[in-house]
N, C-alpha and C positions, 0 to 999 in steps of 0.2 A: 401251585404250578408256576413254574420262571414265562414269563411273559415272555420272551425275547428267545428268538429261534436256535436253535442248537447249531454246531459247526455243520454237520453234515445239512442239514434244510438250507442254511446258510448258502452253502457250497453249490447245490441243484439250484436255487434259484440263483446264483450269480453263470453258474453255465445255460442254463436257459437263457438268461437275459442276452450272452456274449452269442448264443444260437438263433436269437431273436435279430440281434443286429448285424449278427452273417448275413440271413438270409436278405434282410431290409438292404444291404449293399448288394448283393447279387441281384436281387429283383431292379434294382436301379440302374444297373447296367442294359433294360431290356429297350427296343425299340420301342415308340408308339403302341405298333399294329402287335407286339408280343413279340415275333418273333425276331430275333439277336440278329446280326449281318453275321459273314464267316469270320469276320475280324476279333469280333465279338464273344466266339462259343471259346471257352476256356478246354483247355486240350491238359489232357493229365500226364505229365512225366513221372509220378510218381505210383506205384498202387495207395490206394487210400491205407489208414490205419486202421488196422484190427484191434480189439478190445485188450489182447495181450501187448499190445505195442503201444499203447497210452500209458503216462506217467502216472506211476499209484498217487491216490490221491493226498493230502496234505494230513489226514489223520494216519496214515498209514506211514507219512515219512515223519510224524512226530513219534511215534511207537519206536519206528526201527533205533532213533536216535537216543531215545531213551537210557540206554544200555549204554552211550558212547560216554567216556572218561570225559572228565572236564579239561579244556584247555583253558589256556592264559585270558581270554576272552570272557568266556564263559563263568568260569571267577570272579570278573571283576564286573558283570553285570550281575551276577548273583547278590553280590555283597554290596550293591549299588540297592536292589531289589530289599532287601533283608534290613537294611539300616536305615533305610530313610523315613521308618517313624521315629526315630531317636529326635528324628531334627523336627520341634512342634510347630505346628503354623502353617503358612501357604506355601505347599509344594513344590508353585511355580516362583518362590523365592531363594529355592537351594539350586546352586551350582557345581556339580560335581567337575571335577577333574577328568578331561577326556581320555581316555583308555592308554595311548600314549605318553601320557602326561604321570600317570598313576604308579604305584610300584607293584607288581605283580608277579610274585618268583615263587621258583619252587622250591620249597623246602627238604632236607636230607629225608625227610620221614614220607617222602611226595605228595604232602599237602601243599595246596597255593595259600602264598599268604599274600592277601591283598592290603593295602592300601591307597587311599584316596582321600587328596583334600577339597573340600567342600568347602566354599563360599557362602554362609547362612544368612541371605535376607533378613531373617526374621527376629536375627540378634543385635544388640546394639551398635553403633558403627565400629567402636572398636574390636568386638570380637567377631565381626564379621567371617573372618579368616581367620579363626581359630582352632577352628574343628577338622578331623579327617575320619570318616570310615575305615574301620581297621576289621579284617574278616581272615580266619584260617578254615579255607575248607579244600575237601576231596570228595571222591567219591562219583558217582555218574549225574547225566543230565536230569536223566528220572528221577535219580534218589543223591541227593547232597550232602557230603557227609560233613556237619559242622563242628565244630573244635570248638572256634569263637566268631562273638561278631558282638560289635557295637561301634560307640563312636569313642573316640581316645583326642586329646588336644596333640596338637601337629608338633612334629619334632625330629629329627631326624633318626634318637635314638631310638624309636619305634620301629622303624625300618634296619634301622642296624643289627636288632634283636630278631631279626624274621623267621632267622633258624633256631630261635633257642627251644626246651624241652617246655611241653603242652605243661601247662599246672594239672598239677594231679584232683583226681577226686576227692 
C-alpha cells in the first residue's frame, strides 16, 4: 500500500486546515465577554455559495483538460519532461533553456517540434553547452502522441529541418 495520501485526502485535509483557520480569525475578532460590538458583526452583501456555485475540484479540472490539444507550452515542457534522463547525473546540474529562449513550432503535419538547449553540469567544461533536447510530438494533454525525442548536439541545422518528413518505420 503507497504510504503517502492520494490527491483527493490531500485536498479534504488542505480545506479543513484553510476551515480551521477561517474560523481561528473569525473567533479572534470576538470581544472579551463574547459578545462582538455592532461594529463588529460582519453584515453579508452577498448570498453565501451553494455547492453548485463552488469551483470543481482540481481532479476534476485535470480530467476536463485532458482532452485539450497541446499548445506551444505544453510541448515544450513535455519534451523538457521526456528527455531529461538522456542527461546522466545530478538533475539539479542541467539547465534547460527557458521557454522563450527554446524553438518550438509547428510543423505542416501539426506536430510541435521542440527544441532546447541545455546547459549540462555534469559534462566536462568544454561540453557543457553542447547538448539540446530535441522532441516532435502532438496529440492531447492526456495522451501525447510522440514521433521523436531525445537529445541531439546543438546546431542550427536541427532547427532548420523542423519541418522535414518523420523517418519511416
Amino acid at each position: 500500500m503507497d504510504p503517502k495520501p492520494s490527491a483527493r485526502v490531500r485536498s479534504r485535509t488542505g480545506r479543513a486546515l484553510l476551515g480551521a483557520i477561517a474560523l481561528t480569525a473569525l473567533l479572534a475578532g470576538c470581544t472579551a465577554t463574547g459578545t462582538p460590538s455592532p461594529s463588529e458583526v460582519p453584515h453579508a452583501t452577498t448570498p453565501s455559495p451553494t455547492a453548485s456555485d463552488a469551483p470543481p475540484a482540481s481532479d476534476e479540472l485535470v480530467a476536463a483538460d485532458a482532452d485539450r490539444p497541446l499548445e506551444a507550452i505544453d510541448a515544450y515542457a513535455l519534451c523538457r519532461a521526456q528527455t531529461y534522463a538522456f542527461y546522466p547525473g545530478d538533475f539539479a546540474l542541467l539547465e534547460y533553456a527557458p521557454f522563450d529562449e527554446a524553438s518550438v513550432l509547428l510543423r505542416g503535419d501539426g506536430l510541435w517540434f521542440v527544441y532546447i538547449e541545455v546547459d549540462d553540469g555534469n559534462r566536462p567544461a568544454d561540453l557543457v553547452e553542447s547538448g539540446a533536447s530535441n522532441c516532435i510530438v502532438g496529440g492531447t494533454i492526456g495522451e501525447p502522441k510522440w514521433e521523436l525525442f531525445g537529445v541531439v548536439t546543438r546546431g542550427e541545422d536541427v532547427v532548420d529541418d523542423y519541418d522535414a518528413p518523420l523517418p519511416s518505420a
